[in-house]
C-alpha positions as CSV (number, residue, x, y, z in Angstrom):
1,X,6.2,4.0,-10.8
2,X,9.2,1.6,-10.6
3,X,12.5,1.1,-12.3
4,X,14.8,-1.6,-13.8
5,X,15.7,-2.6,-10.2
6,X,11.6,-4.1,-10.2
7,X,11.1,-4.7,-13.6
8,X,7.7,-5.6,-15.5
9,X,7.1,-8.5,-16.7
10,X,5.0,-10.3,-19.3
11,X,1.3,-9.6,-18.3
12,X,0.2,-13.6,-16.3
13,X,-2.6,-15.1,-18.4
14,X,-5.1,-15.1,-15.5
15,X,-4.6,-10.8,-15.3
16,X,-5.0,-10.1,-19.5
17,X,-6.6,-6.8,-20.4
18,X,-8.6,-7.1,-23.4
19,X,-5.5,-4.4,-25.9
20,X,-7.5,-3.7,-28.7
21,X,-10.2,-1.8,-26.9
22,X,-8.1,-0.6,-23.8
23,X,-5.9,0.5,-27.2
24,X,-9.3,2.3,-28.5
25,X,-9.9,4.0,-25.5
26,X,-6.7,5.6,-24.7
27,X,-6.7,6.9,-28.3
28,X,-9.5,8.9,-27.5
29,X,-9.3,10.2,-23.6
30,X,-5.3,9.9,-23.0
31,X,-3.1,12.9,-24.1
32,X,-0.3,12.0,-26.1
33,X,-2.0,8.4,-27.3
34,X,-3.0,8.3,-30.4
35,X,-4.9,5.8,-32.6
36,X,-1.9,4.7,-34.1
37,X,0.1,4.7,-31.5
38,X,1.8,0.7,-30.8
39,X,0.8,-0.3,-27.2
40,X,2.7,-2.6,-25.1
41,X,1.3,-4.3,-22.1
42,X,3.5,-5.7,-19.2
43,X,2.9,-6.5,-15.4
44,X,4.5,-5.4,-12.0
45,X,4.4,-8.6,-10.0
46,X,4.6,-6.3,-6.5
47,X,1.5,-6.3,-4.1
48,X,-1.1,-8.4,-3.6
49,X,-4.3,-6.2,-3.7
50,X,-5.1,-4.1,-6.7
51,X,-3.2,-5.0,-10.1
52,X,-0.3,-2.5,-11.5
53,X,0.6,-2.8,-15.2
54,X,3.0,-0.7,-17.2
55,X,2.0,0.9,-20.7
56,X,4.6,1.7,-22.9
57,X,3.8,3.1,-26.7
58,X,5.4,5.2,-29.5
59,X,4.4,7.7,-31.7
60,X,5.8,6.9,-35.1
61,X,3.9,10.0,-36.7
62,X,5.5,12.9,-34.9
63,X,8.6,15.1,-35.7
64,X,11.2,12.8,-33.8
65,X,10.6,9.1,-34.6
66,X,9.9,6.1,-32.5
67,X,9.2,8.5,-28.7
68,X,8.7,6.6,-26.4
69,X,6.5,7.2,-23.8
70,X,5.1,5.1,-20.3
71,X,2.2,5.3,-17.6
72,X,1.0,3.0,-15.0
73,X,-2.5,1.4,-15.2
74,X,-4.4,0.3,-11.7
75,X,-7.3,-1.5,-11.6
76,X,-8.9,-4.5,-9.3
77,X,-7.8,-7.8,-10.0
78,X,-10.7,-10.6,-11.5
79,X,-12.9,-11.9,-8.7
80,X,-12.6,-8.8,-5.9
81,X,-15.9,-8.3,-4.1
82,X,-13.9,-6.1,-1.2
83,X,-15.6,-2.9,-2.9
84,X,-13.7,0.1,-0.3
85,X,-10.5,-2.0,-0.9
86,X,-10.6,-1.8,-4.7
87,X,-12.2,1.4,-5.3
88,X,-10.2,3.1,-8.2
89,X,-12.1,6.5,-7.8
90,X,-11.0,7.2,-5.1
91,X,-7.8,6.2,-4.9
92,X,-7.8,8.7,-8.4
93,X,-9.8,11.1,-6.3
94,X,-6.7,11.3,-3.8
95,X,-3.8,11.8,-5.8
96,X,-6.5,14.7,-7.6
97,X,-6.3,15.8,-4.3
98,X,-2.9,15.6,-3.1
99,X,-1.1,17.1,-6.2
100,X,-0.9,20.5,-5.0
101,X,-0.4,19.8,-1.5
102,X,2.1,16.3,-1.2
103,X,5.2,16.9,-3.7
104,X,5.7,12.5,-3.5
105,X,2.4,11.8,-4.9
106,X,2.6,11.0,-8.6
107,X,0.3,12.9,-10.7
108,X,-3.2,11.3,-11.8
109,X,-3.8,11.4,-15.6
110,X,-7.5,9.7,-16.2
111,X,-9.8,7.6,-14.9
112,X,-12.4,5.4,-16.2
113,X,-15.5,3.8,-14.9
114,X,-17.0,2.5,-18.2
115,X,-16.7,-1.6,-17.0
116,X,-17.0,-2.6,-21.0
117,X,-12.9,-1.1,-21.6
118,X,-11.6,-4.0,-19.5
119,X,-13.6,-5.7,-17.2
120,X,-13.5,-3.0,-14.6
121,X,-12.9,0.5,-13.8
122,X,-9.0,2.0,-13.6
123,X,-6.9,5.0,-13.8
124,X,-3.9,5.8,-15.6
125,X,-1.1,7.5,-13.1
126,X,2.5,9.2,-14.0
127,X,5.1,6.6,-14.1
128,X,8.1,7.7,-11.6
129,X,11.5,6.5,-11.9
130,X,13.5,5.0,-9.1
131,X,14.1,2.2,-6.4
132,X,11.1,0.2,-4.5
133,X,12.5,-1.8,-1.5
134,X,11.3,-5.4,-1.9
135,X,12.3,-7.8,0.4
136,X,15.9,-6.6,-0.3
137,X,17.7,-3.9,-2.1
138,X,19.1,-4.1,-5.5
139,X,22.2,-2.6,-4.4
140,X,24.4,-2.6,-1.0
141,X,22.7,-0.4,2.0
142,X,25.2,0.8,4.6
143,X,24.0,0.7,8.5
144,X,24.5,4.5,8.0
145,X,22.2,4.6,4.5
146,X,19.8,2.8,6.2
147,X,19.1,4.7,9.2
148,X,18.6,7.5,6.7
149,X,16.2,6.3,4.9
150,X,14.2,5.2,8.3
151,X,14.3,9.0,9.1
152,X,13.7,9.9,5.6
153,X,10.5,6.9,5.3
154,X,9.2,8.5,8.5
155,X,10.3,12.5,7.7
156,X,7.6,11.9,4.6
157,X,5.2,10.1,6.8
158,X,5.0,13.0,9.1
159,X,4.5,15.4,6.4
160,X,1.6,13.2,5.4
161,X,0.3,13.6,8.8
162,X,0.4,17.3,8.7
163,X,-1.3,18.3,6.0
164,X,-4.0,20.8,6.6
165,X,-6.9,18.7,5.7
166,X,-9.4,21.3,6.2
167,X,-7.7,23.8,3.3
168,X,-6.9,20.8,0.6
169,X,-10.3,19.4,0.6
170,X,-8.8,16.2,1.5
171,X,-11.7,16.2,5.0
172,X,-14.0,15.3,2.1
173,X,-12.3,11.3,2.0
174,X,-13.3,10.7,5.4
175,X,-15.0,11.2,9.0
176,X,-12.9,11.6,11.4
177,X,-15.1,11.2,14.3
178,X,-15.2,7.7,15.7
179,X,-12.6,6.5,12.8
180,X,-11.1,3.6,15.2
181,X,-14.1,1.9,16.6
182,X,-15.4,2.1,13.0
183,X,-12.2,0.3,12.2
184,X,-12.3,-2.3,14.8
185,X,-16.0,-3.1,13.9
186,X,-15.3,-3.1,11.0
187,X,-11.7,-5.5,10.5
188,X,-13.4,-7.6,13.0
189,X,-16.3,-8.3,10.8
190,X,-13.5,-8.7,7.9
191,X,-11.8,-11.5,9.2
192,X,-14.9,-13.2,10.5
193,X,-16.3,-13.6,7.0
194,X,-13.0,-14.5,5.5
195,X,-12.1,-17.1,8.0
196,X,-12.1,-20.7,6.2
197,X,-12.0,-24.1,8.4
198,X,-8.9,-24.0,9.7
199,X,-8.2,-20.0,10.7
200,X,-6.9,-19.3,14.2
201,X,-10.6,-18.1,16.2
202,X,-8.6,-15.0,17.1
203,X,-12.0,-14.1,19.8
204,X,-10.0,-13.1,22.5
205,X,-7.8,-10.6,20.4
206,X,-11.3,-9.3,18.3
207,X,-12.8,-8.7,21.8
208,X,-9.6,-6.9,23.7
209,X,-9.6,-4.8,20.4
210,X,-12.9,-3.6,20.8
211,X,-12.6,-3.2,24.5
212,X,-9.2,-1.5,25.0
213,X,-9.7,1.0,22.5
214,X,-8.0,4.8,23.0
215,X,-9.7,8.0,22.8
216,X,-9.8,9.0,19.4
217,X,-8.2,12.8,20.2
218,X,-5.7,13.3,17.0
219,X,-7.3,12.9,13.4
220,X,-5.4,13.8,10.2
221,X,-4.8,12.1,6.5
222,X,-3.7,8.6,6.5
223,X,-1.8,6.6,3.8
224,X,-3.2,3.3,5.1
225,X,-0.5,1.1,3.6
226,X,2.7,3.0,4.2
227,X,5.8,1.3,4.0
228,X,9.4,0.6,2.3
229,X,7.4,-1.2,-0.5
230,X,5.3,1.8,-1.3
231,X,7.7,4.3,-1.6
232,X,10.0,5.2,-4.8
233,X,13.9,6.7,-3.5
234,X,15.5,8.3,-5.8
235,X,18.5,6.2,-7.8
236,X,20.6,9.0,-7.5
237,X,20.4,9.9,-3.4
238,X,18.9,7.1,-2.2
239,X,18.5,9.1,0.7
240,X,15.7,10.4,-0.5
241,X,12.1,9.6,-1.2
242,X,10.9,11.1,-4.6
243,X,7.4,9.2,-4.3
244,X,4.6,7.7,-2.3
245,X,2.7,5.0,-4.3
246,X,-0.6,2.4,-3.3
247,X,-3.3,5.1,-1.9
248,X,-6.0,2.9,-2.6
249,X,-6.8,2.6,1.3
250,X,-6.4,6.5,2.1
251,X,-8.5,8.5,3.7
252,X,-8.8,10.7,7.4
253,X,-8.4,9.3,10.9
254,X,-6.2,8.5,13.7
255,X,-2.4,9.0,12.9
256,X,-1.1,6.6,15.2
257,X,-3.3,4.1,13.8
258,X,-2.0,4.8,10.9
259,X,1.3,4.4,12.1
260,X,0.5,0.9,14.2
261,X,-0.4,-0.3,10.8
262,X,3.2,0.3,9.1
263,X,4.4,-1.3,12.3
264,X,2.8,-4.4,11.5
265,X,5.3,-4.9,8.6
266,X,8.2,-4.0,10.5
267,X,10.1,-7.0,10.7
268,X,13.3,-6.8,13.5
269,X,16.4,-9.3,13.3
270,X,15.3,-10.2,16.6
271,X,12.0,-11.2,16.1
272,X,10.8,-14.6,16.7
273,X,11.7,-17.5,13.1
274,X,8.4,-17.3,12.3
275,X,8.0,-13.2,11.1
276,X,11.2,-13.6,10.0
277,X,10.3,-16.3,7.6
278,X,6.9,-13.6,6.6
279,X,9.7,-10.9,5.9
280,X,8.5,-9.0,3.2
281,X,10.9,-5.4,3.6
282,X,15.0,-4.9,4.6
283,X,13.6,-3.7,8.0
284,X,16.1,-6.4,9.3
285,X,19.4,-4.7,7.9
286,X,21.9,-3.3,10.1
287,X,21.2,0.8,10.6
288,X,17.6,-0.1,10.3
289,X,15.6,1.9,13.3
290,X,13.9,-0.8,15.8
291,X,9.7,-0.1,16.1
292,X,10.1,1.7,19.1
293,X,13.1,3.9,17.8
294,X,10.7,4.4,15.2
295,X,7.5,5.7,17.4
296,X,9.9,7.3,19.6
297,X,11.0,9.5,16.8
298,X,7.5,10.1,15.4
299,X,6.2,11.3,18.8
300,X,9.8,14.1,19.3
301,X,9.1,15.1,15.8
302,X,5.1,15.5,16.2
303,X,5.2,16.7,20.1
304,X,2.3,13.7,20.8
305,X,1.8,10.9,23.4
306,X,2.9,7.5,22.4
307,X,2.1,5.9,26.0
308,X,-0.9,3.7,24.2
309,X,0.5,2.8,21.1
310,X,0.8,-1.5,21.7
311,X,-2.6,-1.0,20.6
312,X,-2.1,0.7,17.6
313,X,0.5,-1.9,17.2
314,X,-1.7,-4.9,17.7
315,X,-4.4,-3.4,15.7
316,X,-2.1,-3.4,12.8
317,X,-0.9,-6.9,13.2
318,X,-4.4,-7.8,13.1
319,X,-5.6,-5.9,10.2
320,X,-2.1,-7.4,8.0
321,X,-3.7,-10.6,9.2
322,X,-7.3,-9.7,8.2
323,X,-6.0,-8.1,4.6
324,X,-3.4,-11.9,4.6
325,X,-6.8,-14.0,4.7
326,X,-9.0,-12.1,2.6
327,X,-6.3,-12.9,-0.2
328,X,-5.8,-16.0,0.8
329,X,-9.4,-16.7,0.7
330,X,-9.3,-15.5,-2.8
331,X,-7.1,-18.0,-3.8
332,X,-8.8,-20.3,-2.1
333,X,-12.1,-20.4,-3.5
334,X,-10.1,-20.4,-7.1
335,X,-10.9,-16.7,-7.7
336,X,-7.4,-16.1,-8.5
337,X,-4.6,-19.4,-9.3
338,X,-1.0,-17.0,-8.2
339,X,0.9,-19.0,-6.5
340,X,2.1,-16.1,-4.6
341,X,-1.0,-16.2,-2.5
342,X,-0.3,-19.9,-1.8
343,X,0.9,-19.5,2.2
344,X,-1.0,-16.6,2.7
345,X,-3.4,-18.6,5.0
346,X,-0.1,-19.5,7.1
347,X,1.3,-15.8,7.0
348,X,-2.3,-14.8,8.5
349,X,-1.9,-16.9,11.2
350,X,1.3,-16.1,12.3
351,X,0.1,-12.7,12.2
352,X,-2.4,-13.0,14.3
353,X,0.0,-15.2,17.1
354,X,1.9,-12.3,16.8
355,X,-0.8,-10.2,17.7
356,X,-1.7,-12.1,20.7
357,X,1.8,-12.3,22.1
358,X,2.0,-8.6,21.7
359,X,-1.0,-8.0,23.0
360,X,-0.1,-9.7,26.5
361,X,3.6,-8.0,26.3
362,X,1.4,-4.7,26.8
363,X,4.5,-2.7,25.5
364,X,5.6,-2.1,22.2
């Protein structure tokens, strides 16, 4: 899944899997684990939401000595109550589905539900080799590398869109009829039960939201969480993307919505101090397409309106700022002590500002 450019880390005490029966498990549902195979546990300390761990072993009984071999574990972190946010199944379900059909998603190799192993259900995915953007790259980016890998980031996202989700089975994830006022409803409740004391109100915003919303005319399947950070480029061409990870919020609905909501993390060097301090992506590098390059070139490539998308745009600002405070309520309430999620009640308000002023703007 990542590379030495992100590497894993020692497991954080708070996120310890019990080893010894994760170790028993493996032996008996994992191909190539054995029971005395020697396990080694680290940590990948990208994304807030579900937990991603690395599992390396070797086989000392077999023909050529001391193989070693790796897989990525997923699971819900301690403490998550957001059950469609933290669903393993289905985010096993999808790559299941996807593997014939969507050459960057990595290939599932077994899931387990039984909550005694460690705490919780998980799946165990290929491990794919490469670079992950973080908030910078491990190695210089030209203006010309970069604007290729804008066009390659949204040549893959298109060919996500396109999928014939009728023929892969993938229709089964979702219902695509009345998939954005579900969503509005729905984020809206979100951020009212995860508002503490002293969250921005954000009425005004909830209520143009549920107002203004577009005709829901295109409907296709939708990453949910599609960005630099999710996607594996290749070491050798970084101009290409050899992988799309995090489809734990897939399913089938409005493209552009879709779209609005890798927006929201689309951080320009001309916006306002305030994103620029919530940076999380290079999206501020010379070469790097502006948003509206960006939804101008989805809309030539896909033949489709973009004369509504500020909506789509807001909507994602406000769901980033919804997903923000739920973790930040997390850490709040002491369900989780990562110091990473310290600001995240600040990030969601400037989110949510954001919103607002984009909201009024009325273009994107």
């Amino acid at each position: 899944m990542t590379n030495d450019f992100n590497p894993a880390k020692k497991v954080r005490d708070e996120d310890q899997l019990d080893r010894q029966k994760l170790h028993e498990y493996l032996s008996s549902h994992l191909s190539g684990f054995n029971s005395d195979s020697q396990l080694t546990l680290k940590q990948y300390a990208g994304g807030a939401s579900n937990m991603t761990y690395l599992l390396q072993w070797q086989e000392n009984n077999t023909a050529v000595k001391n193989n070693q071999y790796e897989a990525i574990l997923r699971t819900a972190p301690l403490g998550a109550n957001i059950k469609s946010a933290h669903d393993m199944g289905r985010e096993y379900k999808v790559l299941r589905l996807l593997q014939n059909h969507f050459k960057y998603s990595p290939k599932a190799l077994l899931m387990c539900e039984d909550e005694t192993i460690i705490g919780r259900p998980f799946y165990i995915m290929q491990k794919v080799e490469g670079i992950i953007p973080r908030k910078s790259f491990p190695m210089p980016v030209s203006a010309q590398l970069a604007t290729k890998m804008c066009h390659e980031l949204l040549d893959v996202h298109i060919a996500l869109h396109t999928i014939d989700i009728e023929k892969t089975g993938l229709i089964s994830l979702g219902q695509p009829h009345g998939y954005i006022q579900r969503q509005i409803s729905g984020w809206n409740l979100r951020y009212e039960k995860a508002k503490l004391e002293d969250s921005l109100p954000a009425q005004e915003l909830m209520q143009w939201l549920d107002e203004q919303q577009p005709k829901d005319t295109l409907s296709s399947f939708i990453h949910n969480d599609y960005k630099f950070d999710n996607v594996v480029f290749s070491a050798q061409n970084p101009e290409k993307i050899c992988a799309v990870l995090d489809w734990e919020m897939a399913t089938v609905g409005s493209p552009l919505m879709d779209l609005g909501c890798s927006m929201a993390y689309w951080i320009e060097k001309t916006d306002p101090p305030a994103m620029q301090a919530i940076r999380m992506m290079p999206t501020q590098l010379d070469g790097m397409l502006t948003r509206q390059q960006i939804v101008r070139y989805y809309a030539e490539k896909r033949h489709i309106d973009i004369s509504e998308f500020n909506y789509f745009y807001v909507f994602g600002l406000f769901r980033l700022a919804v997903i923000v405070q739920q973790i930040y309520k997390r850490y709040a309430l002491g369900k989780t002590s990562n110091l990473a999620f310290k600001n995240f009640g600040d990030i969601a308000k400037v989110l949510i500002v954001q919103a607002e002023h984009q909201r009024k703007k009325g273009i994107i």
